[in-house]
C-alpha positions as CSV (number, residue, x, y, z in Angstrom):
1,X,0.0,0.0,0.0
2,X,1.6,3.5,-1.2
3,X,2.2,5.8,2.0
4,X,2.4,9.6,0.8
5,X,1.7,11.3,2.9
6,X,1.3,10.3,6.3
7,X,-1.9,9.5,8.3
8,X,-2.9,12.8,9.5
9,X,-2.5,11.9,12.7
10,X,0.9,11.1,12.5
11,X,1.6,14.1,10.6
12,X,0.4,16.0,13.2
13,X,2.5,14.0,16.1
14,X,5.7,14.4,13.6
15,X,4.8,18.3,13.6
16,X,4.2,18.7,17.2
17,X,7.7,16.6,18.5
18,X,9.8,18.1,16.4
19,X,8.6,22.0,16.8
20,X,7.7,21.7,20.3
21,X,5.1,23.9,22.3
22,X,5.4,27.8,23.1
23,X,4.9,28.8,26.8
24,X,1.9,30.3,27.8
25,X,-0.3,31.0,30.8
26,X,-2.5,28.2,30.2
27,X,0.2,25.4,29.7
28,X,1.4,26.4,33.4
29,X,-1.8,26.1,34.9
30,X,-1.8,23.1,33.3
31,X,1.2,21.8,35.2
32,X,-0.6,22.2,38.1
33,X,-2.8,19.2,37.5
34,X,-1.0,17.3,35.1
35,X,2.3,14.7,35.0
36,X,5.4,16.9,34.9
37,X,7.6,16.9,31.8
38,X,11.5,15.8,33.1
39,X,12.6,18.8,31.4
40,X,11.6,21.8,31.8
41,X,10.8,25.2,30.0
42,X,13.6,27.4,29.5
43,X,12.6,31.2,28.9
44,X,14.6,32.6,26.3
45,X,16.2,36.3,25.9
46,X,14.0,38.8,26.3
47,X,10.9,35.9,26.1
48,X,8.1,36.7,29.0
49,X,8.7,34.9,32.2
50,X,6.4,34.6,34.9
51,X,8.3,32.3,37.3
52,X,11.1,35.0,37.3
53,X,13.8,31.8,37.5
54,X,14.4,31.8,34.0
55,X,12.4,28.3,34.0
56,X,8.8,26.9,34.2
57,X,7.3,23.6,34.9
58,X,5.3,22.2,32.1
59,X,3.0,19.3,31.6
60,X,4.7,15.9,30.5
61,X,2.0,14.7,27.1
62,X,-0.4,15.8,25.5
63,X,-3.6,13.9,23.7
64,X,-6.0,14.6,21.3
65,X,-9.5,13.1,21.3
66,X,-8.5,10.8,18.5
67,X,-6.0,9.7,21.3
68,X,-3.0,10.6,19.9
69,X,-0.4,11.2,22.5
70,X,2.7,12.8,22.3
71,X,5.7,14.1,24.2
72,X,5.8,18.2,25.0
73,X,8.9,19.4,23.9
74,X,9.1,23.5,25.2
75,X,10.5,25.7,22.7
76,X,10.2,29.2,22.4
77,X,10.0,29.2,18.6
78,X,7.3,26.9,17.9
79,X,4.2,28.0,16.2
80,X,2.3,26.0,18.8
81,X,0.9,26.9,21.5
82,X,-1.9,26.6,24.4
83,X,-5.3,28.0,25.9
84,X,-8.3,27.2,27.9
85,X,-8.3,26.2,31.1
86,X,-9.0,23.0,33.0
87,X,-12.6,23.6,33.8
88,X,-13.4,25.3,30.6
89,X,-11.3,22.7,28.4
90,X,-7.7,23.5,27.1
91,X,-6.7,23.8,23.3
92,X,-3.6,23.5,20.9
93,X,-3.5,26.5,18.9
94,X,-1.0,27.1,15.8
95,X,-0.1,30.3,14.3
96,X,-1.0,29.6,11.0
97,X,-4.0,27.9,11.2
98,X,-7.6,29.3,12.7
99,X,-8.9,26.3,13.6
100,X,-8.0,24.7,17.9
101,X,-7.8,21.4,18.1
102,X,-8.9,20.3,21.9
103,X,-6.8,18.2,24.0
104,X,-6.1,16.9,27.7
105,X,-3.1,16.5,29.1
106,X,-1.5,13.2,31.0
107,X,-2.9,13.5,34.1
108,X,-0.9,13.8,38.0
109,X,-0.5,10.6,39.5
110,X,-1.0,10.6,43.5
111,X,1.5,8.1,43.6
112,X,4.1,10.3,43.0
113,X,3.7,12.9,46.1
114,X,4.2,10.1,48.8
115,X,6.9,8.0,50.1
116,X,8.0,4.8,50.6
117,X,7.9,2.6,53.6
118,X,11.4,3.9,54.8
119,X,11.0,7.3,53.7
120,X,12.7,7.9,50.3
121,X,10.2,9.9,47.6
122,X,8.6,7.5,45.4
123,X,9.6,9.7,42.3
124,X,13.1,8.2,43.9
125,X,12.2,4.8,43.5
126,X,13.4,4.0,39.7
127,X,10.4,4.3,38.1
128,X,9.0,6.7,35.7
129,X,5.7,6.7,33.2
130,X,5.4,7.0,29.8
131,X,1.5,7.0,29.0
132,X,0.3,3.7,29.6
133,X,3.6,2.3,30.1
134,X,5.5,1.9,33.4
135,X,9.5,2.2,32.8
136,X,11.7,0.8,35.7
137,X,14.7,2.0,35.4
138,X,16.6,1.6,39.1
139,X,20.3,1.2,37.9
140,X,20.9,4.2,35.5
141,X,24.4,4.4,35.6
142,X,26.1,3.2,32.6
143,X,29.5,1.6,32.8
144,X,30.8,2.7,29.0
145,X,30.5,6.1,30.8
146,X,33.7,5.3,32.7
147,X,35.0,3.0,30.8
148,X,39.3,3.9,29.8
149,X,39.2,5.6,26.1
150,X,40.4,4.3,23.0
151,X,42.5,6.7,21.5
152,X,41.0,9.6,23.1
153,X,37.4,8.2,22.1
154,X,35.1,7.9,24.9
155,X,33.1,4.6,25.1
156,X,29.6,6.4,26.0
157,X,27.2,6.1,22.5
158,X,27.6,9.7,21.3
159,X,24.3,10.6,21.2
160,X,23.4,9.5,25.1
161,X,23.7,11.8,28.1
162,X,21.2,9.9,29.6
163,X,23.7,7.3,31.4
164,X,26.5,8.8,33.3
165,X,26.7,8.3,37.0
166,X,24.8,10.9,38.9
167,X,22.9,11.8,42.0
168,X,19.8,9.1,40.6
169,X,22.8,6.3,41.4
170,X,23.4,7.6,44.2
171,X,19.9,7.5,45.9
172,X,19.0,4.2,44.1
173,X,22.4,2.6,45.5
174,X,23.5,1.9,42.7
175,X,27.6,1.1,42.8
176,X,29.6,1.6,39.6
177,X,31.3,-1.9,39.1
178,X,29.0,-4.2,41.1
179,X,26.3,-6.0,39.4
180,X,24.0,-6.6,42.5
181,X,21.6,-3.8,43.9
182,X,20.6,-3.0,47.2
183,X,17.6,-5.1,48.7
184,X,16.0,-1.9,49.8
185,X,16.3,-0.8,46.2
186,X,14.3,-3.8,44.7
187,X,11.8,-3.2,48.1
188,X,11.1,0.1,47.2
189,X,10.6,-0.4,43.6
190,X,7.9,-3.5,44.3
191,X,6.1,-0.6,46.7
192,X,5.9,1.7,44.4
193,X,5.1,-0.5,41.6
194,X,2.1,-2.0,43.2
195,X,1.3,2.1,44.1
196,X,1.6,2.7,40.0
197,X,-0.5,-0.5,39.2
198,X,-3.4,0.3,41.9
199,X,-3.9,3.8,40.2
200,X,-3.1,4.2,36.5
201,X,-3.7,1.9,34.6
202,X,-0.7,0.0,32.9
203,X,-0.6,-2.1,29.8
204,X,3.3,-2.4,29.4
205,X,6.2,-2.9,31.7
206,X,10.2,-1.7,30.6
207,X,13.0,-2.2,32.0
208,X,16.1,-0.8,31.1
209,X,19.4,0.6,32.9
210,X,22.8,1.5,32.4
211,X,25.3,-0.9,30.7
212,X,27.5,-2.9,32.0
213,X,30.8,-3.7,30.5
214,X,30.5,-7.5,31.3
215,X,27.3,-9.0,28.9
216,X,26.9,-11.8,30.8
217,X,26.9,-9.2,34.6
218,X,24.5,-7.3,32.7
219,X,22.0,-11.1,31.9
220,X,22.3,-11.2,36.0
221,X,21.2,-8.4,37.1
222,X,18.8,-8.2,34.6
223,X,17.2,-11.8,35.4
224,X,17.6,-10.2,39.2
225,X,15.6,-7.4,37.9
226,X,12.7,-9.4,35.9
227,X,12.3,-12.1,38.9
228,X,11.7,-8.9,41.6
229,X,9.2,-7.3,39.4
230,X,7.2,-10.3,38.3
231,X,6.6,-11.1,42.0
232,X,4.1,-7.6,41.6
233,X,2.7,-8.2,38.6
234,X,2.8,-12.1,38.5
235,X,2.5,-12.3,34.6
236,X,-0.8,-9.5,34.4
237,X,1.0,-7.0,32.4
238,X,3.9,-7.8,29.6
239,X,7.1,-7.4,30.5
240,X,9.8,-5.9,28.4
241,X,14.1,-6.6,28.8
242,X,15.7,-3.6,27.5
243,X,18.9,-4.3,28.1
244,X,21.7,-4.3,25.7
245,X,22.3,-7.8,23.9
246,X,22.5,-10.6,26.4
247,X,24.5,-13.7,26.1
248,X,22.4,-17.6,25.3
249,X,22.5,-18.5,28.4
250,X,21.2,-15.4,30.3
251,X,18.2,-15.3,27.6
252,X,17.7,-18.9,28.4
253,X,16.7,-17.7,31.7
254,X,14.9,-15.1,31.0
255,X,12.6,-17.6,28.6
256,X,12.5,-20.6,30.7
257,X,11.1,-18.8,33.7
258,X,9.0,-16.6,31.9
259,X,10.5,-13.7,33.1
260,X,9.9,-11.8,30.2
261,X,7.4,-11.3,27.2
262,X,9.9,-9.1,24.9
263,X,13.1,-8.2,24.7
264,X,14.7,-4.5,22.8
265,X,18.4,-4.7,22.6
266,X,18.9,-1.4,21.5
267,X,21.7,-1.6,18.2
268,X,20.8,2.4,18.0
269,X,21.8,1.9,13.6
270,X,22.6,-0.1,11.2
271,X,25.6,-1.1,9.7
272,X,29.1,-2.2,11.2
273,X,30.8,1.1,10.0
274,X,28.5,3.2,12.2
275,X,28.1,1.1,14.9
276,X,31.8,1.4,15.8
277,X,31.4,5.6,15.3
278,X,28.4,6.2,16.9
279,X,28.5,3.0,19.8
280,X,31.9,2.7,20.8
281,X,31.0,1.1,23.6
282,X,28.9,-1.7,22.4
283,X,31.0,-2.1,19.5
284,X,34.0,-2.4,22.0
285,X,32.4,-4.9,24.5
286,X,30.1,-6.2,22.9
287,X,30.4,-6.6,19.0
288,X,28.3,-5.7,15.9
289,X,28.1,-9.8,14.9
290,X,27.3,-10.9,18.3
291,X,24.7,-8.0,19.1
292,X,22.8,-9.2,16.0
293,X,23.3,-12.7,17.2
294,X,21.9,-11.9,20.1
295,X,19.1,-10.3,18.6
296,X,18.7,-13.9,16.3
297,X,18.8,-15.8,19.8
298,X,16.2,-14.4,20.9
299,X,13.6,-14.2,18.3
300,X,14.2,-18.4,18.4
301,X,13.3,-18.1,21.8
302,X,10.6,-15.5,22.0
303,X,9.3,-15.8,18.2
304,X,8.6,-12.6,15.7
305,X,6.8,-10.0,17.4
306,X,8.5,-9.9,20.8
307,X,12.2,-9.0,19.6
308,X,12.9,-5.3,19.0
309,X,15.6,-2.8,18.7
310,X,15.4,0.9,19.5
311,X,17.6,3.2,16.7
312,X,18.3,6.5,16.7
313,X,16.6,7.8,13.6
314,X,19.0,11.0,12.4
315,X,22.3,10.1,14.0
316,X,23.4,9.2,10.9
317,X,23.2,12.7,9.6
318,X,26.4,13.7,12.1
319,X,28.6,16.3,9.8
320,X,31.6,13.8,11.2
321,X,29.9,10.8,9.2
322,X,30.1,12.7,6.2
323,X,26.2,10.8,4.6
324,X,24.1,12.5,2.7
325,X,20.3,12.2,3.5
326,X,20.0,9.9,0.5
327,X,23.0,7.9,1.7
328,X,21.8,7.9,5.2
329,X,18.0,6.5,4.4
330,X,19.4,4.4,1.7
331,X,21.7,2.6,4.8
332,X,19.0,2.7,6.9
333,X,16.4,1.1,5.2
334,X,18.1,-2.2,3.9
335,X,19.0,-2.5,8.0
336,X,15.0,-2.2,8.4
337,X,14.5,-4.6,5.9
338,X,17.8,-7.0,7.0
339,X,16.2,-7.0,10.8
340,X,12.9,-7.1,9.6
341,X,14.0,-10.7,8.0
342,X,15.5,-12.1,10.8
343,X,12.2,-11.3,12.8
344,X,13.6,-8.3,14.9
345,X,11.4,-5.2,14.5
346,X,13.1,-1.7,14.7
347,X,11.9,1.3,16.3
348,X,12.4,4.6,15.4
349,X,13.3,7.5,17.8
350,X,13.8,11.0,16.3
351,X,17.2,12.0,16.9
352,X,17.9,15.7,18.7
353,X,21.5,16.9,18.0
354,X,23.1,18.4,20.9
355,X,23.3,22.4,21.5
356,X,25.2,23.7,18.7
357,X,24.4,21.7,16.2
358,X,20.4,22.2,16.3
359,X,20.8,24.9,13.2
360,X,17.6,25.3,11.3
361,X,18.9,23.6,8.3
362,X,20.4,20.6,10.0
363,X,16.8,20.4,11.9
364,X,14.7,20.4,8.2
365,X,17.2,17.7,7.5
366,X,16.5,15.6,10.4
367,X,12.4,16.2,10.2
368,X,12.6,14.8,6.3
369,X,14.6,11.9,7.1
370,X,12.5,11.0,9.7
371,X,9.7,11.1,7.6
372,X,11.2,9.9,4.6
373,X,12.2,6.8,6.8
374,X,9.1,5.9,8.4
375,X,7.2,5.8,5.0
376,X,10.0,3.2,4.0
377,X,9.7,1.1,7.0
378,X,6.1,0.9,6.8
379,X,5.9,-0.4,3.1
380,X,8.6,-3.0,4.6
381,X,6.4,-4.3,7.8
382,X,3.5,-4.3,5.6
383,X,5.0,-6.3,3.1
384,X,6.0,-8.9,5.4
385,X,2.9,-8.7,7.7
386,X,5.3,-7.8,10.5
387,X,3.5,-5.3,13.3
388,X,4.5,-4.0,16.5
389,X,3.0,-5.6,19.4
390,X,0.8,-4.1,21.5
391,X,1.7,-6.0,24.5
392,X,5.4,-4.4,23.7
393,X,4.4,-0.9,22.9
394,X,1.0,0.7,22.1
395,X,0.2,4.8,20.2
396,X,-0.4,5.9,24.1
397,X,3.0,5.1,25.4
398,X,5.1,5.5,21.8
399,X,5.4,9.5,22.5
400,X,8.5,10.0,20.8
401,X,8.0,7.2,17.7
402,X,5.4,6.9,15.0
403,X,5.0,3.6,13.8
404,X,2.3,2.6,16.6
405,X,0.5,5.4,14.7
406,X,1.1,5.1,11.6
407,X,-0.5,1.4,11.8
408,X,-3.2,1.8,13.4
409,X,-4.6,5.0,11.2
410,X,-4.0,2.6,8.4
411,X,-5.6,-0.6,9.7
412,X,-8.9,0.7,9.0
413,X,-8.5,1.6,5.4
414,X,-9.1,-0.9,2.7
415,X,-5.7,-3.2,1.3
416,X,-4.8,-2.3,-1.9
417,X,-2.4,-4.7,-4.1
């Protein structure tokens, strides 16, 4: 089935991640009820601040009454912006456009103002939502972060500042260089797991973490992880390993206990050559070959639909990688379609390049890639009859991807050949 353009709704998530939403009066009041965004607004030069600190607190998704949810990015440039009021109804306004399109924002949870047995904020507790999806994330630290340099190369992926050591390690107890965690920090991760579960309701489970330098370290604490969770949820809501690529025998664990119902080992792009650039790390301690063997294990294990891989969608564009946009996609897309084969399903993130190299032009480039790149991967999972699993990720909890999207505007139109 020909894809040009995309869904409309799709479109419109596309428009609204990458140019982000203005501040305004009524998307602070709106913080007041809503789940807080991780980041917040930054006022810009001369840009009207109301906090008087230079930064506000804004809410964390947005979604439409078609249900379309997406992440709010704050950016003092975007066309975007909001009105209304909570008991009159909020709006999404655009510049260029007369019509308002009215939305709701993800709502506060009380779980997060309370704390745990031995006093730690739950917000401390290593767990974080994303829609309808709970993320448990309780050792964040990432080894490659530390790990000596190659030639003055750092082993961190370039694109991740997500993972270095930090105050969250700190109050999780997490130790750089030790694979076990703290009792208390598995204890207070079960109490505020069963919190989550008895007020929002949850429909998929992640967990994810730092690296660790050692695969097979990295399969125990993850089967650690999996076997302290599942003694919450006891097999009621899929579970998700989103670690990086495991050894045989730790996935052999993780599939003969039924510990998990997927598994994401994140390759972040395709092909050997970039790999190495762009995941030093990974390509360091891990491999290229074995990561996608890895990947092969476990889709004999798990079978097509519950193997993924998370890429960065636009991190090929780096000036130091020296790719067109035609080369780029052209790369890209036969990965798609090579992982596709094998069973694994990719899914695309769009990539933000750090301060500095967020031009205009560089930010067109990245938008039409992105776009350019889904279309392609779509006629590839439809021509194999390959979806993405709703037990793995659904449109609610996909805030920052589009294929969830994509497929389900297009299941209800007729199948052309």
């Amino acid at each position: 089935m020909p894809l040009d353009p995309l869904p409309p709704s799709a479109r419109f998530k596309l428009d609204l991640i990458f140019e982000g939403v203005r501040y305004t009066e009524a998307l602070g009041r709106a913080a007041q009820h809503s789940f807080p965004n991780f980041f917040p607004y930054r006022f810009g030069p001369g840009e009207h601040d109301p906090s008087g600190t230079g930064k506000a607190v804004i809410p964390y998704m947005l979604a439409t009454e078609d249900d379309t949810h997406a992440r709010i990015k704050g950016n003092r440039a975007s066309p975007w912006w909001v009105s209304g009021s909570r008991e009159q109804g909020y709006e999404l306004r655009h510049d260029g456009r007369e019509e308002a399109l009215p939305i709701d924002f993800e709502p506060s949870a009380r779980w997060m103002s309370g704390r745990t047995r031995d006093g730690l904020p739950r917000t401390q507790a290593g767990i974080s939502l994303h829609g309808d999806m709970a993320v448990i994330n309780v050792a964040p630290g990432c080894e490659y972060f530390l790990a000596p340099t190659q030639k003055g190369v750092s082993m961190r992926c370039t694109f991740c500042t997500y993972g270095a050591p930090d105050e969250r390690t700190k109050q999780l107890g997490q130790i750089m260089g030790v694979t076990a965690l703290p009792e208390n920090t598995y204890l207070r991760m079960q109490e505020v797991l069963a919190a989550v579960l008895d007020e929002t309701p949850i429909r998929h489970i992640y967990l994810v973490g730092g690296s660790l330098t050692n695969p097979a370290e990295e399969g125990a604490r993850y089967i650690e992880l999996a076997r302290q969770v599942q003694e919450v949820i006891d097999h009621h809501v899929p579970l998700t390993c989103g670690s990086g690529a495991l050894p045989e025998a730790s996935l052999r664990v993780l599939h003969e206990e039924r510990l998990v119902d997927n598994v994401c080992f994140n390759l972040e792009v395709w092909s050997e050559r970039l790999f190495a650039r762009i995941c030093p790390g990974k390509h360091r301690f891990v491999g290229y070959d074995r990561w996608i063997e890895s990947l092969e294990t476990a889709v004999g294990l798990w079978g097509k639909g519950h193997v993924y891989s998370a890429m960065v969608a636009g991190v090929e564009l780096g000036p130091e990688l020296g790719l067109s946009q035609d080369e780029a996609l052209e790369i890209a897309l036969r990965g798609a379609e090579d992982l596709c084969r094998r069973g694994i399903l990719p899914i695309y993130s769009l990539y933000w390049p750090p301060a500095g190299l967020d031009l205009p032009d560089h930010l067109t480039e990245l938008r039409g890639f992105f776009e350019r790149l889904q279309l392609g991967y779509r006629e590839i999972r439809h021509g194999m009859e390959l979806a993405v699993w709703d037990g793995f990720m659904c449109h609610r909890c996909a805030y920052m991807q589009l294929e969830c999207d994509i497929d389900r505007a297009l299941a209800h139109l007729p199948q052309v050949s």
